[in-house]
OpenMM code with the backbone's topology and positions (N, CA, C; nanometers):
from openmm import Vec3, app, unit

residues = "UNK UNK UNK UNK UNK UNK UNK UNK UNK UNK UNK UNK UNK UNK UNK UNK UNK UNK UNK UNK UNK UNK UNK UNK UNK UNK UNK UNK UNK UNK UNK UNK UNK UNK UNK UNK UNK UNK UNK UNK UNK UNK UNK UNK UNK UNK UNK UNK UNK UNK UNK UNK UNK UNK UNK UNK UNK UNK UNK UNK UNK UNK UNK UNK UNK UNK UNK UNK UNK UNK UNK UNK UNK UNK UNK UNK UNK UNK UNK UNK UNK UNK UNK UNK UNK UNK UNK UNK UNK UNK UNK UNK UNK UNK UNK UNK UNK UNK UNK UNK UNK UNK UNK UNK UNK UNK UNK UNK UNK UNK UNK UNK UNK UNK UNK UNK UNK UNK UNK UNK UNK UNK UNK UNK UNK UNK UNK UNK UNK UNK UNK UNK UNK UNK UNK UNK UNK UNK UNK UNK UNK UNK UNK UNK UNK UNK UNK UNK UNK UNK UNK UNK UNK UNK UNK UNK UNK UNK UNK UNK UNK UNK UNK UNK UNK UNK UNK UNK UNK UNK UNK UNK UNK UNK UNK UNK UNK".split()
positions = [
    Vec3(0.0828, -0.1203, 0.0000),
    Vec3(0.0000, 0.0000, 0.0000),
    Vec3(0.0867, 0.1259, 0.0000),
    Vec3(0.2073, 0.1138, 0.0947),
    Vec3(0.2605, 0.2502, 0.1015),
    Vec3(0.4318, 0.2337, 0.0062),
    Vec3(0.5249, 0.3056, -0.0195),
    Vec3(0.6420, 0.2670, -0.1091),
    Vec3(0.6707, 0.2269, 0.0275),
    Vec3(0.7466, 0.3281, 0.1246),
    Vec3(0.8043, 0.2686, 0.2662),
    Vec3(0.7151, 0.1369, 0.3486),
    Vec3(0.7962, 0.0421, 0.3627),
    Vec3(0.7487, -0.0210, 0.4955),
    Vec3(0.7795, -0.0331, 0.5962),
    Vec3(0.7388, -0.0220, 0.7059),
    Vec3(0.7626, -0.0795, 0.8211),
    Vec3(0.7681, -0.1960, 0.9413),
    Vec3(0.8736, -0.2346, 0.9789),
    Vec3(0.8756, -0.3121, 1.0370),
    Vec3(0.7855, -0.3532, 1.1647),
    Vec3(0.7560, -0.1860, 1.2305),
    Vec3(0.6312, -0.2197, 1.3182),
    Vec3(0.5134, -0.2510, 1.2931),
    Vec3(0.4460, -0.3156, 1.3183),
    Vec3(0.2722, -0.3017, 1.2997),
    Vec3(0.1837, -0.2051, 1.3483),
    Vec3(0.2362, -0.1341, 1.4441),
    Vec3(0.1523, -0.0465, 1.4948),
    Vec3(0.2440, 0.0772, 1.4158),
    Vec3(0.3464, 0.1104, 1.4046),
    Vec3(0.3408, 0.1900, 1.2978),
    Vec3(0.2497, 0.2345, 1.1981),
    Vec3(0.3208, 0.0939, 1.1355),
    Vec3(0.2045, 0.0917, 0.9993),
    Vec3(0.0955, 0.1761, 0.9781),
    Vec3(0.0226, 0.0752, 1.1032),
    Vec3(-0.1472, 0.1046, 1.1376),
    Vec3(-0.1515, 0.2516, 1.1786),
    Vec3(-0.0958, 0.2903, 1.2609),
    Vec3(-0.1186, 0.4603, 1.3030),
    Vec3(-0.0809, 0.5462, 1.1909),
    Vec3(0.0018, 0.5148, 1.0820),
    Vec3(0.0409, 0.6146, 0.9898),
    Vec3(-0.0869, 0.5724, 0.8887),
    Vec3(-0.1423, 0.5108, 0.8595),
    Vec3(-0.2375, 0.4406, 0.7985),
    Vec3(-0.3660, 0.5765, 0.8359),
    Vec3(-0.3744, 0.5477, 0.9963),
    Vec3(-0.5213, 0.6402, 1.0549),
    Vec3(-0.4795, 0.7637, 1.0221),
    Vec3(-0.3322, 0.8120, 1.0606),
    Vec3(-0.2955, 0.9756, 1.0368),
    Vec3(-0.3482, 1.0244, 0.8988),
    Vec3(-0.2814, 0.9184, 0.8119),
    Vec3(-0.3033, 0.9819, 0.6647),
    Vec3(-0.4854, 0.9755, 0.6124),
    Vec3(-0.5441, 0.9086, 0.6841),
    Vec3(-0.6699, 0.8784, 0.7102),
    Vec3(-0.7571, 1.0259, 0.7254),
    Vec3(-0.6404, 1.1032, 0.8226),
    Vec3(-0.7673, 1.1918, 0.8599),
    Vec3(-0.7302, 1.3675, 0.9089),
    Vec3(-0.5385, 1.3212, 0.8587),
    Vec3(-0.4843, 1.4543, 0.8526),
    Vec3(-0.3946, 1.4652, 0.7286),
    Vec3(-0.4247, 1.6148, 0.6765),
    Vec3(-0.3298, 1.6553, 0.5270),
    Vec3(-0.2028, 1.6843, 0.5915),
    Vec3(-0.1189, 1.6852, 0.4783),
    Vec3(0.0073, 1.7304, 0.5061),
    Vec3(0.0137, 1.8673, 0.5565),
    Vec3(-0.1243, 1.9278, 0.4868),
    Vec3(-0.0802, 2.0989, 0.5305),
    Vec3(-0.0759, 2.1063, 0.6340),
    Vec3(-0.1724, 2.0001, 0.7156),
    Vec3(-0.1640, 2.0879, 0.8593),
    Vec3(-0.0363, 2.0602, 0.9608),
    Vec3(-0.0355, 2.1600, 1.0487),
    Vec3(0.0887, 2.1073, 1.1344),
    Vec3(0.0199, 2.0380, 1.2427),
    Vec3(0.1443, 1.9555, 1.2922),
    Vec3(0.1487, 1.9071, 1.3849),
    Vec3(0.2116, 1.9064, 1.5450),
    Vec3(0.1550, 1.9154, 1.6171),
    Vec3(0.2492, 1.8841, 1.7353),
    Vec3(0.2589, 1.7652, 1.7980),
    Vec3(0.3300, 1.6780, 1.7848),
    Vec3(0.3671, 1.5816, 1.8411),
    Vec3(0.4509, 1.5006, 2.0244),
    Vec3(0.3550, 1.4828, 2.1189),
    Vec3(0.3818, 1.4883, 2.2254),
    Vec3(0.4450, 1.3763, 2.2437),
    Vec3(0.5949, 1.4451, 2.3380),
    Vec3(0.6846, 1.3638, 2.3586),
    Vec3(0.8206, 1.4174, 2.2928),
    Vec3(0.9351, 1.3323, 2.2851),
    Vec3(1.0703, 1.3958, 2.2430),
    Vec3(1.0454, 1.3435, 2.0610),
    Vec3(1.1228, 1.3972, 2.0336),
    Vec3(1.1724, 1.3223, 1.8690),
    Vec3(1.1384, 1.1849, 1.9253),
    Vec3(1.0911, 1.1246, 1.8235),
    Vec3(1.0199, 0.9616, 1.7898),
    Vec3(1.0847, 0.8939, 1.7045),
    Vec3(1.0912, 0.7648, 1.6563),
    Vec3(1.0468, 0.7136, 1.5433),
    Vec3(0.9380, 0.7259, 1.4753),
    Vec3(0.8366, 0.7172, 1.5555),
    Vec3(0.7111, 0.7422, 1.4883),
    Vec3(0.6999, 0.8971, 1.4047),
    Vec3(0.7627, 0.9897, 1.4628),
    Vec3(0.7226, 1.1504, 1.4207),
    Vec3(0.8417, 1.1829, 1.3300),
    Vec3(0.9405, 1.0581, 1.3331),
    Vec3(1.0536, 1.1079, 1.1991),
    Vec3(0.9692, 1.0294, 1.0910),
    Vec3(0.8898, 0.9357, 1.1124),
    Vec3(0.8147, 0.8913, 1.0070),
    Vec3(0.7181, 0.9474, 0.9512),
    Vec3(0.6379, 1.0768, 1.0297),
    Vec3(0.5289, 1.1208, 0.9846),
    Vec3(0.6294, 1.2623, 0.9125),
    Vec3(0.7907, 1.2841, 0.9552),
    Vec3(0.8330, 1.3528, 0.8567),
    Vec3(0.8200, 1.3536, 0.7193),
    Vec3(0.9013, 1.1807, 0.7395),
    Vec3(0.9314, 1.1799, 0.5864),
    Vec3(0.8277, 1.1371, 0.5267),
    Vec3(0.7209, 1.1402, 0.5530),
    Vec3(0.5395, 1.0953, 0.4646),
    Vec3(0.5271, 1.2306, 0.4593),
    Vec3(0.5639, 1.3845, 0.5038),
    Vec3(0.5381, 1.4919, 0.4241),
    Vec3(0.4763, 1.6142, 0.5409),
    Vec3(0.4527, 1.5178, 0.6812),
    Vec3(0.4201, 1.6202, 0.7417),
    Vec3(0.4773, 1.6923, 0.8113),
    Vec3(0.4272, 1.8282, 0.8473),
    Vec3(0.5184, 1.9334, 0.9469),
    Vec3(0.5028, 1.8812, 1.0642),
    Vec3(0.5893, 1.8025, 1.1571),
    Vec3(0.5736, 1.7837, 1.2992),
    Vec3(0.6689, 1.8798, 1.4047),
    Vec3(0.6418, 1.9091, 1.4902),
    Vec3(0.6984, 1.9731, 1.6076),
    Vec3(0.7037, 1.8992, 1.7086),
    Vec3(0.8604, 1.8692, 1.7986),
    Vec3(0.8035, 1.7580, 1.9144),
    Vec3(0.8163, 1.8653, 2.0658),
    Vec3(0.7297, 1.8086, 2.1824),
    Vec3(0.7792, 1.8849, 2.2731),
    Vec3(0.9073, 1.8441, 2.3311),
    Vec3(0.9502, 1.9001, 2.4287),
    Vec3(1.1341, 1.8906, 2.4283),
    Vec3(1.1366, 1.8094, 2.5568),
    Vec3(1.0543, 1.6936, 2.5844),
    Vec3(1.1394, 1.6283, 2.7070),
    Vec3(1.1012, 1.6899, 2.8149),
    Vec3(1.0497, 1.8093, 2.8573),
    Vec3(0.9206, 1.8322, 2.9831),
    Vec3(0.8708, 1.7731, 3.0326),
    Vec3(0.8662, 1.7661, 3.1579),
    Vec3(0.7434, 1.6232, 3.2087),
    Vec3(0.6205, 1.7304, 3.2075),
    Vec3(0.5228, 1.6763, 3.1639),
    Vec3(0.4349, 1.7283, 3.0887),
    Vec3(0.2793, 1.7174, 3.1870),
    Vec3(0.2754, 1.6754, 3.2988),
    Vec3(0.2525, 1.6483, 3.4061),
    Vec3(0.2007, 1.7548, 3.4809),
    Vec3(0.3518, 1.8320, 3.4603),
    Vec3(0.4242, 1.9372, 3.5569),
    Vec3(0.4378, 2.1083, 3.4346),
    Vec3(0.4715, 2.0608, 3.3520),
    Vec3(0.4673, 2.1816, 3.2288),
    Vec3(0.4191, 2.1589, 3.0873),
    Vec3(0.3365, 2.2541, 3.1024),
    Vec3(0.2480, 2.2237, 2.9643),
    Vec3(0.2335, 2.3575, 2.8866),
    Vec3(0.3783, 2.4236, 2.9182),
    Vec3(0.3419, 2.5651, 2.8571),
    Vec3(0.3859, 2.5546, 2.7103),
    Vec3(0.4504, 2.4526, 2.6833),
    Vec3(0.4956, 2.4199, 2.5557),
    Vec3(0.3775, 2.4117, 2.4680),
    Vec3(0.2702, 2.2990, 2.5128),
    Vec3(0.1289, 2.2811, 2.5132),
    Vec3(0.0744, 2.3819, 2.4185),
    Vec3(0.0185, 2.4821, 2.5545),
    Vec3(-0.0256, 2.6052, 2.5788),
    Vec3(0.0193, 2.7162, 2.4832),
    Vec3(0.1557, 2.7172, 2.4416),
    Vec3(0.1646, 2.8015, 2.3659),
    Vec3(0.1479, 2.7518, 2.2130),
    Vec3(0.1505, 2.6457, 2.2043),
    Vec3(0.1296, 2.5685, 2.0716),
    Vec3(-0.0014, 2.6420, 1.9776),
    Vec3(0.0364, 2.6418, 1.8158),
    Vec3(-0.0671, 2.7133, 1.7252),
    Vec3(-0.0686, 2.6173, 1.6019),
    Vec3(-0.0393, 2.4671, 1.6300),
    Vec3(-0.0806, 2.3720, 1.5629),
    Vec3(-0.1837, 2.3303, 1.5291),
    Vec3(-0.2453, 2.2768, 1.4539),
    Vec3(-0.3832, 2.2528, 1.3855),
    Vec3(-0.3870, 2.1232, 1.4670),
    Vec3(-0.2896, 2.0268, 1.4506),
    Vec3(-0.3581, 1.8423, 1.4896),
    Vec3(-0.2230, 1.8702, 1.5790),
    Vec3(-0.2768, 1.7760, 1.6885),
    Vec3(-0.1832, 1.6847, 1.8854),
    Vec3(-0.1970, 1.5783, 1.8145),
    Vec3(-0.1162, 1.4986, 1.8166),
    Vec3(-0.0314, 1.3418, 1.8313),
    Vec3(0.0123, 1.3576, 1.9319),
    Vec3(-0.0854, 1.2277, 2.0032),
    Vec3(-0.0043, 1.1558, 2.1363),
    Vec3(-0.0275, 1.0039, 2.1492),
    Vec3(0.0837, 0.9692, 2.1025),
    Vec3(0.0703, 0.8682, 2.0137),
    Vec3(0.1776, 0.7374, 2.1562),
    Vec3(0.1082, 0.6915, 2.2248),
    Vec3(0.1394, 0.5619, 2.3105),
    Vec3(0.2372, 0.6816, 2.4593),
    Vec3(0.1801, 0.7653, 2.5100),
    Vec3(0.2239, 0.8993, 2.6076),
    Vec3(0.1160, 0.9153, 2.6879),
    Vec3(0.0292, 0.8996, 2.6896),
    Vec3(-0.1110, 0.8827, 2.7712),
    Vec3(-0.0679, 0.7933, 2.9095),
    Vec3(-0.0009, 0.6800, 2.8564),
    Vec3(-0.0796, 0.5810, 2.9702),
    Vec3(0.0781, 0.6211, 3.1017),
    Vec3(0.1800, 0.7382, 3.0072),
    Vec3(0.2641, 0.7611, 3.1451),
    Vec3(0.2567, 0.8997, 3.2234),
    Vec3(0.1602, 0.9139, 3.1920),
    Vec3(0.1033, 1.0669, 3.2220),
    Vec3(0.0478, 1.0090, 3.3661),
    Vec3(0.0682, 1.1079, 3.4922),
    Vec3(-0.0242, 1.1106, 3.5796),
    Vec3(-0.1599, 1.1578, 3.5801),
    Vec3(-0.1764, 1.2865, 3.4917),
    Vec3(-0.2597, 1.3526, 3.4713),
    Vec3(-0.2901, 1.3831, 3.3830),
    Vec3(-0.3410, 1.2686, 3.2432),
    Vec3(-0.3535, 1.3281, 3.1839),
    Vec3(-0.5341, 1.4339, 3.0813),
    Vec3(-0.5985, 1.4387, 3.2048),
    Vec3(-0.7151, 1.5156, 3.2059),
    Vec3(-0.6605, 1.6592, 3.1550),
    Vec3(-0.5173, 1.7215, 3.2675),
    Vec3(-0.4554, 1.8189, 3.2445),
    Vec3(-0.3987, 1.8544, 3.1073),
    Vec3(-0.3506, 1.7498, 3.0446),
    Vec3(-0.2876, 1.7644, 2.9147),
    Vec3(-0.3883, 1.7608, 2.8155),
    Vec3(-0.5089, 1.7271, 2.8288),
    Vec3(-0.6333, 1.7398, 2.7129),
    Vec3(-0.6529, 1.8768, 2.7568),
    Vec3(-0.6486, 1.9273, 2.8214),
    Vec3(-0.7496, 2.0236, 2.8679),
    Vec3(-0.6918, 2.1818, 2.8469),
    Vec3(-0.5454, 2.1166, 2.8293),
    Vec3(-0.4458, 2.2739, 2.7872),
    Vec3(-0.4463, 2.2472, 2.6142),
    Vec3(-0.4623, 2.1368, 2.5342),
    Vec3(-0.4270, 2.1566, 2.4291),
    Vec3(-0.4995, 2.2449, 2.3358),
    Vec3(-0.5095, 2.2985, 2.2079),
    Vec3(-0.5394, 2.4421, 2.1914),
    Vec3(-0.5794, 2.4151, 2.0660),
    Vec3(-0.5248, 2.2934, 1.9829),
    Vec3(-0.5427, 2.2559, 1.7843),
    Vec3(-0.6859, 2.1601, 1.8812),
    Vec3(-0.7801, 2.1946, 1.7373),
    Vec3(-0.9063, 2.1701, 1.7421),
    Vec3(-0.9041, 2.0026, 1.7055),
    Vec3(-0.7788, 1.9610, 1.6360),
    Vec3(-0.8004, 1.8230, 1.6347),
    Vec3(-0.6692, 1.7215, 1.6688),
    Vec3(-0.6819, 1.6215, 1.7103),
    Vec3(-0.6501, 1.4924, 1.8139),
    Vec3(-0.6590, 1.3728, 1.8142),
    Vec3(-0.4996, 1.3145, 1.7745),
    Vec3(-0.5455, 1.1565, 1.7026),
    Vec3(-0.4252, 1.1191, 1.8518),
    Vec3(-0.4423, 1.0308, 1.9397),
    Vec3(-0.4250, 0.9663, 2.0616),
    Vec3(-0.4466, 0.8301, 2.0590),
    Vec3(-0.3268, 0.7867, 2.0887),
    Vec3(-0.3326, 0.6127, 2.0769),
    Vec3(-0.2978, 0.5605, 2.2484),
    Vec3(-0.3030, 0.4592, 2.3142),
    Vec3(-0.2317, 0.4015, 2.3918),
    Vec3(-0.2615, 0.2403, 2.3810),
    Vec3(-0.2243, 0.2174, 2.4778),
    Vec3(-0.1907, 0.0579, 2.5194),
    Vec3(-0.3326, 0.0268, 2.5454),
    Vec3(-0.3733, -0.0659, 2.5500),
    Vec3(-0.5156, -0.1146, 2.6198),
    Vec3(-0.4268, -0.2142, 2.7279),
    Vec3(-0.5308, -0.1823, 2.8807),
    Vec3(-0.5378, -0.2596, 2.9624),
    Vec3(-0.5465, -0.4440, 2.9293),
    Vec3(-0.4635, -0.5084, 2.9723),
    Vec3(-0.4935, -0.6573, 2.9120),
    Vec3(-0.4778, -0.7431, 3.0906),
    Vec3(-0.5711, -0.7931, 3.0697),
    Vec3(-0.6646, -0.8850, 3.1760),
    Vec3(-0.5613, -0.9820, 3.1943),
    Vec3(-0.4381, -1.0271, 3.1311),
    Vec3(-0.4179, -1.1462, 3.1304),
    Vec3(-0.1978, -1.0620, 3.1475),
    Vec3(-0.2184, -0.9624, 3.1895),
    Vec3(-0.0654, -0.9318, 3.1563),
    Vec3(-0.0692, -0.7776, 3.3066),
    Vec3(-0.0397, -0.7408, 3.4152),
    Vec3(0.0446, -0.6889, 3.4600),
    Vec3(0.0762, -0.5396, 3.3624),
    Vec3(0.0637, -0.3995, 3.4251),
    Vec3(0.1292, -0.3045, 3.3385),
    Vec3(0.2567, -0.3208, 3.3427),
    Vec3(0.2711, -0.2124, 3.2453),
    Vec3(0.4469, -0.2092, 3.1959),
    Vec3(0.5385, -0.1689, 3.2973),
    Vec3(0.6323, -0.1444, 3.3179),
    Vec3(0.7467, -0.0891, 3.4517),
    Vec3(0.8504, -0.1469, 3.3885),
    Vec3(0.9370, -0.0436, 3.3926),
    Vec3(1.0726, -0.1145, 3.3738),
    Vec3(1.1232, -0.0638, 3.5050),
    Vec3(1.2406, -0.1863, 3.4496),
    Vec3(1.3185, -0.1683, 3.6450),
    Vec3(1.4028, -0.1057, 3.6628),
    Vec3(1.4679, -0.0758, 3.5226),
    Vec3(1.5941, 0.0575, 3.5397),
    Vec3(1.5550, 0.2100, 3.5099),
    Vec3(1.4600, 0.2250, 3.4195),
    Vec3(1.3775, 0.3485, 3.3930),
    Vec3(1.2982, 0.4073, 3.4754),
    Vec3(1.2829, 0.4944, 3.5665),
    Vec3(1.1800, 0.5417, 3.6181),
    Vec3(1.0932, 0.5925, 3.5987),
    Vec3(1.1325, 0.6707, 3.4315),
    Vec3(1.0517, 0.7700, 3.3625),
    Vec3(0.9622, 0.6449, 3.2314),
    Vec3(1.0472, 0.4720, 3.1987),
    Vec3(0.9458, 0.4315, 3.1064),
    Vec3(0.8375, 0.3310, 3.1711),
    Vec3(0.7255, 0.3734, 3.2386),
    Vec3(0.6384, 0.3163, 3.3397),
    Vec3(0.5026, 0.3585, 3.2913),
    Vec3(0.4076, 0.2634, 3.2811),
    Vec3(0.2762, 0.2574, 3.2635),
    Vec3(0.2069, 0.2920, 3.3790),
    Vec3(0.1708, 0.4400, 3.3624),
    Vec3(0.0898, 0.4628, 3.5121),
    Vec3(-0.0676, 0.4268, 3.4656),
    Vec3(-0.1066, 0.4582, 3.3744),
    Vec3(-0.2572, 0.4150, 3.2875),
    Vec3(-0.2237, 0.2927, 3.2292),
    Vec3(-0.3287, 0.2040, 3.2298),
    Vec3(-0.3255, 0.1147, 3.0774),
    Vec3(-0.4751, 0.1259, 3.0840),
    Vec3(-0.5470, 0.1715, 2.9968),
    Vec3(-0.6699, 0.2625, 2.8933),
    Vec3(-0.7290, 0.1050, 2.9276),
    Vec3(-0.9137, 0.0779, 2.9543),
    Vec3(-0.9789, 0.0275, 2.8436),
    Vec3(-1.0348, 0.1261, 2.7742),
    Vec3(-1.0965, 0.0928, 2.6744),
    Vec3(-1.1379, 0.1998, 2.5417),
    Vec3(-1.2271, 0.2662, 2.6016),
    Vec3(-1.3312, 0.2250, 2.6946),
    Vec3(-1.4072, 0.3291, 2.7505),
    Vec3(-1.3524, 0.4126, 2.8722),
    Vec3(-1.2484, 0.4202, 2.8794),
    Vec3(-1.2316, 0.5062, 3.0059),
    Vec3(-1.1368, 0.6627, 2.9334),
    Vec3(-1.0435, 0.5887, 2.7798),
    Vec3(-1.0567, 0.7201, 2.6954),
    Vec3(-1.1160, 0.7789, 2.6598),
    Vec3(-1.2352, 0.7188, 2.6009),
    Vec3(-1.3197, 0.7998, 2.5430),
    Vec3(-1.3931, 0.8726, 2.6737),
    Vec3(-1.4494, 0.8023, 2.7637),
    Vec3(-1.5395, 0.9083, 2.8726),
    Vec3(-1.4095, 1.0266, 2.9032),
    Vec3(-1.2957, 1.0185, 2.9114),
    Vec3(-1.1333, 1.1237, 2.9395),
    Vec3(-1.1649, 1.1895, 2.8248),
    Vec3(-1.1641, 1.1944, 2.7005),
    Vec3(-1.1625, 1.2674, 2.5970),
    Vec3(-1.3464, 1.3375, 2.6173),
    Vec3(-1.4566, 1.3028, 2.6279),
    Vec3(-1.5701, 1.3500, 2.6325),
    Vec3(-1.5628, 1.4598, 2.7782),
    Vec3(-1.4836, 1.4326, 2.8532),
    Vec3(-1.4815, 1.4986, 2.9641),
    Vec3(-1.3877, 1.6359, 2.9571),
    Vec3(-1.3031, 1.6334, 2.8455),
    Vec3(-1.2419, 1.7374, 2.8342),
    Vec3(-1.2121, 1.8283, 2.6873),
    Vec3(-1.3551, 1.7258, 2.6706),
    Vec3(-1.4247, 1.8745, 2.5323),
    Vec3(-1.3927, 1.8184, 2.3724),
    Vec3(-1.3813, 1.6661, 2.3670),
    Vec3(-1.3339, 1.5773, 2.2847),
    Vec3(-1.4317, 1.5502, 2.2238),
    Vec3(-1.4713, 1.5340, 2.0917),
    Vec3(-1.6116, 1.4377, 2.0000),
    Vec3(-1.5290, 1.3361, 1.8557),
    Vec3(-1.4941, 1.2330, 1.9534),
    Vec3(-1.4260, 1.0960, 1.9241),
    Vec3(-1.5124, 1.0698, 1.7665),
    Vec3(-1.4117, 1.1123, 1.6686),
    Vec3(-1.4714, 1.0723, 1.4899),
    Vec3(-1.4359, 0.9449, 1.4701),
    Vec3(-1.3615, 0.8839, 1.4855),
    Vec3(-1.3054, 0.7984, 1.4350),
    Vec3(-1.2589, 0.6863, 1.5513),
    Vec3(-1.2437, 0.5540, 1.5436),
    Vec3(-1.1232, 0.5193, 1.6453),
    Vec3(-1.0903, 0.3551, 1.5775),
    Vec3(-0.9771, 0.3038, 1.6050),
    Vec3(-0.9524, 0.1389, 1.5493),
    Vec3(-0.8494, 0.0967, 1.6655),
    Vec3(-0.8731, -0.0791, 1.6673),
    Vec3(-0.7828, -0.1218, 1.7642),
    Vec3(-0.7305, -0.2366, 1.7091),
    Vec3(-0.6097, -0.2794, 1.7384),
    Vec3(-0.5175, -0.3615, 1.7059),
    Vec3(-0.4633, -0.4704, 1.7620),
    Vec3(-0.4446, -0.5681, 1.7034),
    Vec3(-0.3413, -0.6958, 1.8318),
    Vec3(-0.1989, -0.6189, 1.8330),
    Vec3(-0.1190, -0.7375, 1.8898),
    Vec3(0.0193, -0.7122, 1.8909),
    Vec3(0.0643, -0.8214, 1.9099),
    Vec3(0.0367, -0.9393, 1.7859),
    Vec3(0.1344, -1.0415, 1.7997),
    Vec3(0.3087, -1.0566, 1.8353),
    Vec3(0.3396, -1.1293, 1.9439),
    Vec3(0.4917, -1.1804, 1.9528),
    Vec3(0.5348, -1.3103, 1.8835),
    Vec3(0.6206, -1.3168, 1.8440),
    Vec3(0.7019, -1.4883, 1.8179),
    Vec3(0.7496, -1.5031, 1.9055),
    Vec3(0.6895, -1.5829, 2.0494),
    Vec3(0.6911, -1.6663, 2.1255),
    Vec3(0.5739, -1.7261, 2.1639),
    Vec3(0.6364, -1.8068, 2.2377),
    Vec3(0.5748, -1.9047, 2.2523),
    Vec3(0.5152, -1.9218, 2.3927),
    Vec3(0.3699, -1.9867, 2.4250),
    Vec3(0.3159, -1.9628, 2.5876),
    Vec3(0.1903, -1.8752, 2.5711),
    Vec3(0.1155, -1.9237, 2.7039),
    Vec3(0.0039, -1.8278, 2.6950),
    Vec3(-0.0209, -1.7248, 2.6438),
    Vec3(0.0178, -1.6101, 2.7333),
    Vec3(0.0182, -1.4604, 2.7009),
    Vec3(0.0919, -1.4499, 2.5399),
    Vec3(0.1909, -1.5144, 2.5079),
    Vec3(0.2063, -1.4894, 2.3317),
    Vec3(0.0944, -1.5252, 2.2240),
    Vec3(-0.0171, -1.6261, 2.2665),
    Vec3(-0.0991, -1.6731, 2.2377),
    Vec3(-0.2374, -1.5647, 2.2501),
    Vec3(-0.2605, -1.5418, 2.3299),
    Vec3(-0.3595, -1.4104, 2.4140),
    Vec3(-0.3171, -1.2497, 2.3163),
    Vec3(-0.2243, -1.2780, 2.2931),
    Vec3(-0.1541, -1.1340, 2.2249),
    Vec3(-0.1999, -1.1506, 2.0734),
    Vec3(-0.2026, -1.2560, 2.0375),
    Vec3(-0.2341, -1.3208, 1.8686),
    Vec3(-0.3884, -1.2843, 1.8393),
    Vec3(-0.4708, -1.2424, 1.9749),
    Vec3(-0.6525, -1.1879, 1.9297),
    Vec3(-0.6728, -1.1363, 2.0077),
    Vec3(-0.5803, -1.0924, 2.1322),
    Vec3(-0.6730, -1.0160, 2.2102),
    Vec3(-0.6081, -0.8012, 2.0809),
    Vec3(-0.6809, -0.7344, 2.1133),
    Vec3(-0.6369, -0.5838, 2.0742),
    Vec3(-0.5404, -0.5355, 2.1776),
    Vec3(-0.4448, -0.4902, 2.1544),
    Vec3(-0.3587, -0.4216, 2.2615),
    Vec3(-0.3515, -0.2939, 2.2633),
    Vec3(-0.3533, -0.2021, 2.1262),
    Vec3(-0.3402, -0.1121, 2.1014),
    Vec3(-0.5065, -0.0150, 2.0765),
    Vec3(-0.5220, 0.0928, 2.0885),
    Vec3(-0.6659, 0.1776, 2.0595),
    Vec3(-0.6157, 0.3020, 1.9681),
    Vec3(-0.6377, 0.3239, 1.8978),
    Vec3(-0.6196, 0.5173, 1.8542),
    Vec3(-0.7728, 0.5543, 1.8325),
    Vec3(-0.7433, 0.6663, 1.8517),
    Vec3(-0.8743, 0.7828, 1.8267),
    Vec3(-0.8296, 0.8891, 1.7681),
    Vec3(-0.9344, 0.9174, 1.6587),
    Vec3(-0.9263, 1.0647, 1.6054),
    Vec3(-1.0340, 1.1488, 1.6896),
    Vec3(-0.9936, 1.2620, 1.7172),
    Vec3(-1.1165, 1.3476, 1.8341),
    Vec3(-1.1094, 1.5018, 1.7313),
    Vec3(-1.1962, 1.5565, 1.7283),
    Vec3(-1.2077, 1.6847, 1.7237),
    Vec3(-1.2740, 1.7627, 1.8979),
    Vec3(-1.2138, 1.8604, 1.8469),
    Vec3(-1.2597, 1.9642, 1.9904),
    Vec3(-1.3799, 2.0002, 1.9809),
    Vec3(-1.4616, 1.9795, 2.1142),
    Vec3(-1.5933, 1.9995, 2.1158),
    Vec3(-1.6753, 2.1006, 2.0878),
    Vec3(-1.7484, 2.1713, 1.9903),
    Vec3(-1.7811, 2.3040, 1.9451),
    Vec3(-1.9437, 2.2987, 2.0179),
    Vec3(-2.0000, 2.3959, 2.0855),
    Vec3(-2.1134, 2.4284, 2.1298),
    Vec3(-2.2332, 2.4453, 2.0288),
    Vec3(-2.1932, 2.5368, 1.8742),
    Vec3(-2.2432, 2.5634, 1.8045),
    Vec3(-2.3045, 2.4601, 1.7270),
    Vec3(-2.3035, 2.3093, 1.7623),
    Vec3(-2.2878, 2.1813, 1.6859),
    Vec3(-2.5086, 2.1656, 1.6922),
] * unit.nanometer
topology = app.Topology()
chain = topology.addChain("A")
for resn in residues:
    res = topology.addResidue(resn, chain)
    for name in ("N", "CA", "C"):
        topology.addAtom(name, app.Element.getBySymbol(name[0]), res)
């Protein structure tokens, strides 16, 4: 489908929804440091901006001062403490947000040497969307994904159909509607 491929699947799939439902013209701000993911939505043509490594928690003036059309926050949700706060400062009328889905059968993420790469959320799909409706969000779009491993054992098995992944496209909630 696309000339580039990628080796991720959830790549793929999220550049798949982006091009789905944002032009190149518009800019972007992209939450979080430089990515893989946001050098990829470079070289597919779009203007991205990343924020600089802020805990975002704590400062969101980067946010706040932002005059971007579309937020990518693209798998940054579920390490947010707060992230009611970070919907609620953003300012571009539209919002494509992915994370992890909660899985019944797996423990959140934590690593043991990172302090900063830790799953404080893991999302089911309804507890984004009521987070996004609560802070002025009208969810257009949304798709969810597995995340097969090559291994072997239960949980590699469980990973082969259960969805792991959610994105949503949101526009900002207009009164005038």
């Amino acid at each position: 489908m696309y000339e580039k491929t990628y080796p991720n699947k959830r790549f793929r799939l999220s550049l798949e929804f982006v091009k789905k439902h944002i032009n190149t013209s518009e800019s972007i701000l992209d939450l979080g440091v430089t990515n893989p993911f946001s050098e990829i939505m470079i070289s597919e043509g779009y203007n991205v901006v990343n924020t600089q490594g802020e805990d975002l928690d704590e400062d969101r003036s980067f946010i706040e001062k932002s005059s971007t059309d579309v937020v990518t926050a693209l798998e940054i949700f579920e390490h947010l403490l707060s992230p009611y706060e970070v919907l609620k400062s953003i300012k571009a009328d539209k919002l494509i947000i992915s994370v992890p889905l909660r899985l019944w059968f797996s423990s959140a993420y934590r690593s043991k040497t990172d302090m900063r790469d830790r799953h404080f959320h893991e999302f089911e799909d309804w507890q984004l969307d009521w987070l996004l409706e609560k802070t002025g969000w009208t969810i257009k779009d949304c798709q969810k994904w597995t995340n097969p491993v090559k291994k072997l054992g239960i949980r590699p098995l469980f990973r082969s159909f259960t969805n792991r992944y959610y994105i949503v496209y949101a526009e900002r909630y207009s009164n005038s509607n």
